[in-house]
Structure formats: C-alpha cells, structure tokens
C-alpha positions in Angstrom: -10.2 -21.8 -16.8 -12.0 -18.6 -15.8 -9.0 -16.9 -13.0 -10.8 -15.2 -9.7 -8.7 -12.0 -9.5 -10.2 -10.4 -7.0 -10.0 -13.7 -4.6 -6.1 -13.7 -5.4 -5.4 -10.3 -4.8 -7.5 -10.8 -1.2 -5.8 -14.5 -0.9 -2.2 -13.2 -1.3 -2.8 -10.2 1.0 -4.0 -12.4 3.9 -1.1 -14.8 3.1 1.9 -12.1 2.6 0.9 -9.4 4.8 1.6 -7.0 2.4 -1.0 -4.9 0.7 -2.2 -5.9 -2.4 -3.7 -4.1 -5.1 -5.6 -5.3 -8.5 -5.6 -3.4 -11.9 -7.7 -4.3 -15.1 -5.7 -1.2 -17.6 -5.1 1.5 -15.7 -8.3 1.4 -13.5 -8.4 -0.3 -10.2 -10.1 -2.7 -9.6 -9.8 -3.6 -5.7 -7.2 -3.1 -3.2 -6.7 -5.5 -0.4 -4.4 -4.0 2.9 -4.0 -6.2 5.8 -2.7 -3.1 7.7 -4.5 0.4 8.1 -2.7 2.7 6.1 -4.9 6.0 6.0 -2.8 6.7 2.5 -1.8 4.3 0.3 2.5 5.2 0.1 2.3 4.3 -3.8 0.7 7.0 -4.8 4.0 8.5 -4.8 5.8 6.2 -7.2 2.5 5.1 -9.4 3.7 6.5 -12.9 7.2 4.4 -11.8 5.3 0.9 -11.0 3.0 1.4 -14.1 6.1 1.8 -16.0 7.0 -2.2 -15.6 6.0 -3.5 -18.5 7.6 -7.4 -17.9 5.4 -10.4 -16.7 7.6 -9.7 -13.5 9.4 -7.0 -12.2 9.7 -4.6 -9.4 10.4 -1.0 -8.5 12.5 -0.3 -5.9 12.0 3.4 -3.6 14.5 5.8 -2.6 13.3 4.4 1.0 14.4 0.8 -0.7 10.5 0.0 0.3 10.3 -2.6 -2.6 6.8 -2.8 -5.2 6.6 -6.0 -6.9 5.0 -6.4 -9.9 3.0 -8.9 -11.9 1.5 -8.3 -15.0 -0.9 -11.3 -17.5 -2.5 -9.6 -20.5 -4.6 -6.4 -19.2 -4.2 -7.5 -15.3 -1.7 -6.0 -13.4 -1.3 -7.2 -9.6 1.1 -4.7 -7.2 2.4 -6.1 -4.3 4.3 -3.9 -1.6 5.6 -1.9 0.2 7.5 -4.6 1.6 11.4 -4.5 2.7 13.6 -6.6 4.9 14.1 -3.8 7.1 11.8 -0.8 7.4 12.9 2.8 7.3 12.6 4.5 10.7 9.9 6.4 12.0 11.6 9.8 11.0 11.8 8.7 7.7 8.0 7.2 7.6 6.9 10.7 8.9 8.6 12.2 5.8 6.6 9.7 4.0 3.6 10.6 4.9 4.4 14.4 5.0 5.3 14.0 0.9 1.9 12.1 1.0 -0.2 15.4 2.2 -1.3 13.4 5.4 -2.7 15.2 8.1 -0.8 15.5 11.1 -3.8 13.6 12.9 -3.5 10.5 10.6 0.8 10.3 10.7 0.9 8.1 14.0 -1.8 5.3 12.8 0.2 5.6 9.2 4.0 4.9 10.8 2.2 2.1 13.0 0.4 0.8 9.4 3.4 0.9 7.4 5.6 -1.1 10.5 2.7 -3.8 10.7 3.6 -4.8 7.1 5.5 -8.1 7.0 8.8 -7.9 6.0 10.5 -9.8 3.2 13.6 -9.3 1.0 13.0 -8.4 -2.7 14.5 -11.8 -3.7 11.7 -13.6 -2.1 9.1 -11.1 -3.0 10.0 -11.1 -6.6 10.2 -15.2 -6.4 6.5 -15.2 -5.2 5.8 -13.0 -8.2 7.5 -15.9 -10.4 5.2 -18.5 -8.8 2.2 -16.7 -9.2 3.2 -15.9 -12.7 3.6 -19.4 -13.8 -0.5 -20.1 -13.3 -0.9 -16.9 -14.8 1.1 -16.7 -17.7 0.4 -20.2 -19.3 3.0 -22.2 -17.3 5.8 -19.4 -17.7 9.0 -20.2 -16.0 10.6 -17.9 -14.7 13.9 -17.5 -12.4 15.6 -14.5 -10.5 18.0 -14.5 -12.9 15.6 -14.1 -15.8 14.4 -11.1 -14.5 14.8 -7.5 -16.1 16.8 -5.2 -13.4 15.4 -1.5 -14.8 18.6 0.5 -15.6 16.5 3.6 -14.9 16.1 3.1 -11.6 20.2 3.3 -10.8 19.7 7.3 -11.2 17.0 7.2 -8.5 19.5 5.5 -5.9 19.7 8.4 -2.9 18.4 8.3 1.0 17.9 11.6 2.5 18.3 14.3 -0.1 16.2 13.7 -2.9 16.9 14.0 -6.5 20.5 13.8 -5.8 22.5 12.2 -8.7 25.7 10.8 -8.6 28.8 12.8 -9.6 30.4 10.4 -11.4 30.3 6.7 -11.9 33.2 4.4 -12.4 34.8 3.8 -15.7 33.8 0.9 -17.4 38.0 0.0 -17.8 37.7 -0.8 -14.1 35.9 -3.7 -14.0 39.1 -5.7 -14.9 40.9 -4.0 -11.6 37.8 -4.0 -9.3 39.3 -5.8 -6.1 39.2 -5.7 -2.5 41.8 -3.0 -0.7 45.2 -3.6 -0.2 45.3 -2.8 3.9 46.6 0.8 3.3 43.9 1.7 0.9 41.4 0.2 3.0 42.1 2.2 5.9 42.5 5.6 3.9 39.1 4.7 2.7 37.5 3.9 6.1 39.1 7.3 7.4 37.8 9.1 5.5 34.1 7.6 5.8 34.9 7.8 9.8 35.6 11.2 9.8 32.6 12.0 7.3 34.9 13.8 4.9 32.8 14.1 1.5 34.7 16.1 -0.3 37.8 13.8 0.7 35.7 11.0 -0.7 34.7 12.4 -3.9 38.4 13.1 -4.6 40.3 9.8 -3.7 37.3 8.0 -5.7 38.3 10.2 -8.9 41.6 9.0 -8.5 41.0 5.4 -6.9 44.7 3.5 -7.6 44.4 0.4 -9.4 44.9 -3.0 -7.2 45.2 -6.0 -7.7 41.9 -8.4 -6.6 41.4 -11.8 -4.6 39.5 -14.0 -6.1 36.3 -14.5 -4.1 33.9 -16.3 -6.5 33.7 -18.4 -9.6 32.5 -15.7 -12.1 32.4 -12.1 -12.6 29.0 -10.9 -11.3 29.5 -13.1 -8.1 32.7 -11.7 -7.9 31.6 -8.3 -7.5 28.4 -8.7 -5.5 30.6 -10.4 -2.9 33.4 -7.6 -2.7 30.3 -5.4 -2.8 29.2 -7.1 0.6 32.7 -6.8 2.0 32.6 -3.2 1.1 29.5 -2.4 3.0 30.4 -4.3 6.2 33.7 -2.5 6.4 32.1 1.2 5.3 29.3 0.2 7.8 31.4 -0.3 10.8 33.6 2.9 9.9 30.4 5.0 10.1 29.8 4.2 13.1 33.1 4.3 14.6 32.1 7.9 13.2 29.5 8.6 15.3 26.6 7.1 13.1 23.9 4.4 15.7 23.9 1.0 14.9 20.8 0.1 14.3 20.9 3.0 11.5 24.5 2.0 9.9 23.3 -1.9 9.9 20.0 -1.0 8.6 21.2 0.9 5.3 24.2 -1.6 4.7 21.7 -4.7 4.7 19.1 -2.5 2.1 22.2 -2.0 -0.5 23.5 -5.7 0.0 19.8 -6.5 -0.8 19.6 -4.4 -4.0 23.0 -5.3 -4.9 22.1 -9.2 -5.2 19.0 -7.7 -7.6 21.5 -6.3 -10.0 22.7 -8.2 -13.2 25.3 -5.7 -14.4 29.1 -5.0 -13.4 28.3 -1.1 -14.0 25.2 -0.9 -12.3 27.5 -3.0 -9.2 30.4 -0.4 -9.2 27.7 2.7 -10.0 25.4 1.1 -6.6 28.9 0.9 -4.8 29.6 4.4 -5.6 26.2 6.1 -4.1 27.3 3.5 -0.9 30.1 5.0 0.4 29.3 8.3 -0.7 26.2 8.3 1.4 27.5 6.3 4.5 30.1 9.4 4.4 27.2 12.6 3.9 25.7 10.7 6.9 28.2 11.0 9.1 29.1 14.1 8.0 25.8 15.4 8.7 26.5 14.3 12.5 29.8 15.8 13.2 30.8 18.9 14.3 34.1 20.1 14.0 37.5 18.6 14.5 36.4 18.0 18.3 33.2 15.6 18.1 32.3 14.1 21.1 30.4 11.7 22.0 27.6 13.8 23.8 27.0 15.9 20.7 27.0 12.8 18.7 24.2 11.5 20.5 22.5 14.9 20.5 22.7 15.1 17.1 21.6 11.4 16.3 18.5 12.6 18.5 17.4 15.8 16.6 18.3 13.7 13.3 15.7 11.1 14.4 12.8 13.9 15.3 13.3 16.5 13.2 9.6 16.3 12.1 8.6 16.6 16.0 8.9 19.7 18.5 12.3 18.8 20.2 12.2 19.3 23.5 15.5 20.0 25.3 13.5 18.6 28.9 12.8 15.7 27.1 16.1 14.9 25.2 18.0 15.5 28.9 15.4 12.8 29.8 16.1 10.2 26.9 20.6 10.8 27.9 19.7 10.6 32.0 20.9 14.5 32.3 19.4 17.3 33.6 17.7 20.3 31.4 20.6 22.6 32.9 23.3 20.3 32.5 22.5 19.0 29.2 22.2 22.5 27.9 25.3 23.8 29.9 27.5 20.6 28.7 26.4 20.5 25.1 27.5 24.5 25.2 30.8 23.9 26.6 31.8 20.8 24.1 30.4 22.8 20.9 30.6 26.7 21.4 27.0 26.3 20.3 23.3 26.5 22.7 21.4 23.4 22.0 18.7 25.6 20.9 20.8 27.4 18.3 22.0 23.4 17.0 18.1 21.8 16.7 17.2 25.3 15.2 20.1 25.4 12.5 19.2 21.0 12.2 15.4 22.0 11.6 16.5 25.1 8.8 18.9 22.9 6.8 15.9 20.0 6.6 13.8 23.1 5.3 16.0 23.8 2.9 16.1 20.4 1.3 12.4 20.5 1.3 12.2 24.1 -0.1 15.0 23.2 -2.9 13.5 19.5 -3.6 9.8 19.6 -3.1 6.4 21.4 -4.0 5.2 21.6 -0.3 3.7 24.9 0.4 5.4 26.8 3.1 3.1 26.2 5.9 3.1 22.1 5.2 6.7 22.2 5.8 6.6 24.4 8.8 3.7 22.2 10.4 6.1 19.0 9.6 9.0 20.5 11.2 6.8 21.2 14.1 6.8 25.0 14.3 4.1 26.4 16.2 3.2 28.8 13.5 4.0 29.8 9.7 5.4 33.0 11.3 7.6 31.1 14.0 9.1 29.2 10.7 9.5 32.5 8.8 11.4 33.9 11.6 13.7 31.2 12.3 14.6 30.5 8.4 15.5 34.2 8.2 17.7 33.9 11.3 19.7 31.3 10.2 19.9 31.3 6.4 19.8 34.9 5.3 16.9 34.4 3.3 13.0 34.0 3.7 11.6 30.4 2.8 10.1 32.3 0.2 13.2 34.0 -1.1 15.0 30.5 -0.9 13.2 28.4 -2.5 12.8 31.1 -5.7 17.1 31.0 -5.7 17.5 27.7 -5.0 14.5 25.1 -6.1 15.4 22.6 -8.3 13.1 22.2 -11.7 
C-alpha cells in the first residue's frame, strides 16, 4: 500500500492542532501549521529532535514545550510544540528573542505559539504509537516501551540556561527514598519559602535517611508518586514565599508531567533534585532581604513577568490600583531601594545571563530588554555591574 505523507502530515495538523512537519532524510519535505508562527520554535532544538533515532520518541525543551517524534524507514514526522500548560508570555518573548525575530513579528508569534492545542506528552507520545502501528508494519507499541533519552536529564533547567546540576543523589538512596517525617518536611519547605539556595544545596548533601510509606505496588510507581507529593508541597511553599500561583502551579504540573515519562529511579531522584532546587532560585530571585513584603513581592513578580518590555512605573501603579507617587514613595520606604534603581538592577542581572549564556550581539539584547538605545544599555550595565557588556561577557561567557 503506497502511504500519502504529505496528506498525514496535513491530516494530523488539522486534527491535533499542533504543527506538523514531514522529513524524507534530512530534507523537508512539507510543513503543515495550523497557527501562524512567523518562526518555526524548532529551529532551536533541530540537531536534538534529529537525534531520535526510535520508531517513537520525543524531546523534551528547557521550556518543557514537548517535540514528538515518529520515524518509518527514511520518513521522519515531528509533531510539536505542544505542552499541557504553555510557558508565559515573558518566557515566549525569550523564545522568540533566541529565535532572531524581529520585534515587529514577537506579538503575532506569543499569540501563534498560545493558539497551539495543548496536550500532555503521554497523550502526544500515544498518538505517535497509533500512528506508528500503520506505519511500521503493525508495530505495537506502549508508553512503557518507549526509550526515555538519558541525555536529556542534563538539559533539565528553566530560566538560566545551561545550568547543570551540582550533584545528583546517590544511587544507595533509592532503598531510603521516602516521604518526610513532619520535621524534615517543614525544614525543607522553609527553606524553599524563604528562597534560601545555598540552604538547600547544603541540607540536600546531607539529606538524613527516613524511613518511607508505602504508596504503590512497585518501585518506579513508588517514586513517581512521592515525586508528586513532593511538588505539591514544594509548590505551595513557594508561594507561601512570594512566588504567583498561576506560575508555581504551572511548573509543578510540567515536572509531574515529565516525571511520569521517566523509567529510571536515578533519573526520578536526579528530576527531583533540579525541582526543588529551582522552585527555591525562583523565589529567591523574588525576595529582598529579611523584610519582604508583600508590595515588593508583587513588584517584583511584575518586572519578572516584563523584563523584555519598557516597564513603566505609571503603568505598574496602574496594574496595583496606586498612584505613580505613591507606588514609587512606598516601594522606597519598604526596600531602601527607588523602583527605578530595582527594574534597572532586574533588567542588568537578565543581561548578564544572556551575555554569559548566549551569542546575541549586544544591541539584540538591549532591544529585547527594551532599552531605547545600544548606548542607554551600555550606560546602565556599567552603572550597575562594574563592567561594560562587552567587558562582561569576555570575563564571564560560558564556552
């Protein structure tokens, strides 16, 4: 039976949602998007998709925007970016700021990428299975026949790229993995509340052995549940720490999701690990001092949420119901800090990452963080790190 490709590719783009594209080799061969995307976000992770070599597989983004995969002889179908919860608009503009978009072209490319439908990689990947069966002479496969890719646990990170984890947990600990004793538990959460990393890094290299409940019938189960457990408690700590809902739920349901895609107790415990680590540099990155309140909480969630916008002070005291004066005076009085100094120092330290972790030239970050010049940048980075962008990134960028 002679396969249409190019009518499957279009058929399972108009069914899924999700765009669709069709390779014969290397080469492409057509590429069917139900959504206007004025770049296609895979050009960013090609070399990483092309690199599944199973019948079915996936790859996974530090966005956890999922790529599912189906390869039959020299045909290779790619299906994503799909995910059961988007990332949010600051992190789309990133997106599309790693993606060399014009500023012009970012707003119908957030709106593209938030029209795709959203599914969990469980039922992406079990679409991938069905369609592999008609094209893999009657191959059956299952969820739990499918390869998890034990290079992509280094890639796991949200914010600052090309972070790797410190350490993982020792094998030996599978045996003692359990759920906290009370007192544990809530020197854990503390210490996520308060957004305490170095705190964290220390108690995890010397986590005390307990003793575990049993929660399921076999090992994997076992740990996928306390996993779960984990993340609603770290979740809820986070943002008793000043971290929004929608942000703290949002990255607690993409780990459980990538957590039920993983087949290995190390690669569990290692996932677990970059969990809690980053639900604490989050909050971290939204306290100030031993005083936070809740005004500069929710000043800070703001400028976190449009860094790569002009921030307008007129227009944050418009978003918290507070005047321009009072905002400003307020914010001052709670912090020992202007407002302008804080979105200033937010913008520089989101330079840096980009300067240490990126090849953007110096006036494609400056545009993204919404400077009104190259020399406006310039001048501000100098203030506020010692250093010109320049001078920075030739210290600091990572090869």
């Amino acid at each position: 039976m002679t396969i249409d490709y190019d009518y499957l590719a279009r058929s399972v783009a108009r069914l899924s949602g999700i765009p669709v594209r069709l390779y014969r080799g290397r080469e492409e061969i057509c590429r069917c998007f139900p959504v206007d995307l004025p770049r296609d976000p895979m050009e960013l992770c090609r070399e990483e998709v092309f690199a599944v070599s199973e019948h079915v597989g996936y790859y996974a983004s530090p966005l956890f925007h999922y790529y599912g995969v189906l390869n039959a002889g020299d045909v290779r179908l790619v299906i994503g970016p799909t995910a059961q919860i988007m990332a949010d608009e600051q992190r789309l503009r990133e997106l599309a700021f790693r993606l060399d978009m014009l500023r012009e072209e970012v707003p119908a490319f957030v709106e593209g990428m938030n029209a795709i439908m959203r599914l969990p990689a469980e039922t992406l990947l079990q679409m991938l299975c069905t369609l592999n069966h008609f094209l893999n002479g009657g191959e059956k496969l299952e969820l739990s026949d499918l390869a998890i890719r034990e290079a992509e646990q280094t890639r796991i990170k949200s914010g600052v790229e090309q972070r790797r984890t410190s350490r993982v947990y020792e094998q030996e600990t599978l045996a003692r993995q359990a759920h906290n004793t009370l007192a544990i538990e809530e020197a854990l959460m503390n210490i996520v509340r308060r957004g305490d990393s170095v705190a964290l890094k220390r108690w995890l290299a010397s986590a005390p052995a307990v003793q575990g409940g049993t929660i399921a019938g076999d090992q994997l189960r076992q740990l996928r549940n306390l996993f779960v457990v984990t993340a609603t408690l770290v979740s809820r700590a986070a943002i008793r720490g000043g971290m929004r809902q929608d942000d703290a739920f949002s990255l607690s349901d993409a780990y459980i999701q990538r957590v039920e895609l993983l087949t290995s107790p190390s690669k569990i415990l290692n996932l677990q690990y970059n969990m809690l680590l980053e639900f604490t540099e989050q909050v971290e990155k939204l306290r100030r001092g031993q005083h936070t309140t809740k005004l500069s909480l929710d000043v800070a969630n703001y400028v976190r949420h449009h860094l790569s916008e002009p921030i307008s002070v007129e227009k944050m005291a418009g978003e918290f119901f507070l005047s321009r004066p009072y905002l400003s005076s307020k914010f001052k009085q709670e912090t020992g800090q202007s407002l302008t100094d804080f979105i200033l120092q937010e913008k520089t330290e989101e330079a840096k990452r980009l300067l240490r972790y990126s090849e953007k030239t110096l006036s494609a970050i400056s545009a993204y963080l919404g400077f009104s010049s190259h020399g406006h940048f310039a001048r501000v980075f100098k203030k506020y790190a010692g250093l010109t962008p320049g001078e920075y990134r030739e210290k600091h960028q990572v090869s």
